[in-house]
Phi, psi and omega in degrees: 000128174244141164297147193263145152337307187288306152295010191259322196297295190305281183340311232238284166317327185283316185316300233270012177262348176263358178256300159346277195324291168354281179329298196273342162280314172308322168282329139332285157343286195300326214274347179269331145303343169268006179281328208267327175226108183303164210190128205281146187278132185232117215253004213277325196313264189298333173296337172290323174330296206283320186293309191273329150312325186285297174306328137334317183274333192256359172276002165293280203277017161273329191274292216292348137280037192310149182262142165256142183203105184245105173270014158272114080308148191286167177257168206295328165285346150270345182319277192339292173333283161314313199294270180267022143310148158295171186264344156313298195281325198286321183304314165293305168294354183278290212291293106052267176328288173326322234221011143100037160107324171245158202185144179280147179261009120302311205299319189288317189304306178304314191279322167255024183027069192234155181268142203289342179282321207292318161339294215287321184267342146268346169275003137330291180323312181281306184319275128026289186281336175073038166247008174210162171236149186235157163203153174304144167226112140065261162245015160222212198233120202264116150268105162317075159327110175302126167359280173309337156287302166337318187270348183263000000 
């Protein structure tokens, strides 16, 4: 399950308000046990305060702004490409590549267990973008990866 900004955001104010409250029945506590026997005063009260609010704030904001971080990342000449795939289409050039640059487009349907129209629209789709070429092979289709992909 991922949290939305904004819960993470509640969440994260309501914790550091039961951890305050916490704070403030202890220092109480103690301050009413140094009434009752007295006791040299120790400052450890707000330096603990300060630790656990800094930490609150930077575990907000590590949940709530995560950095991605991919150590497969494309190199800057793929990117462009990958950027407007579909995750469908990224998924037919992933299989496509494997299979040494071409594939029958049942072979595609079957194998990513995709429906033979969703299949048709998406290598419409790739056609179209001018990353792949189809041609009849009998009753489908040989589909081809274009060079210039082939070679990024």
């Amino acid at each position: 399950m991922r949290l939305s900004n904004l819960q993470v955001v509640l969440l994260s104010v309501t914790v550091l308000s039961v951890v305050l409250v916490s704070i403030g029945i202890w220092q109480h506590n103690t301050v009413m046990r140094r009434m009752i026997m007295p006791q040299p005063i120790l400052w450890v009260g707000p330096a603990v305060m300060v630790l656990i609010i800094t930490m609150l704030v930077l575990l907000v904001i590590y949940v709530a702004f995560p950095r991605t971080y991919n150590p497969h990342r494309e190199s800057e000449a793929d990117a462009p490409l990958i950027r407007i795939l579909t995750n469908d289409e990224r998924r037919v050039v992933e299989y496509i590549i494997n299979n040494g640059g071409e594939a029958l487009q049942k072979d595609i349907a079957r194998e990513l267990r995709l429906s033979r129209l969703k299949t048709h629209r998406i290598i419409s789709s790739l056609k179209k973008r001018g990353v792949v070429e189809v041609e009849p092979w009998g009753n489908t289709n040989r589909v081809k990866l274009v060079d210039e992909v082939l070679r990024k």
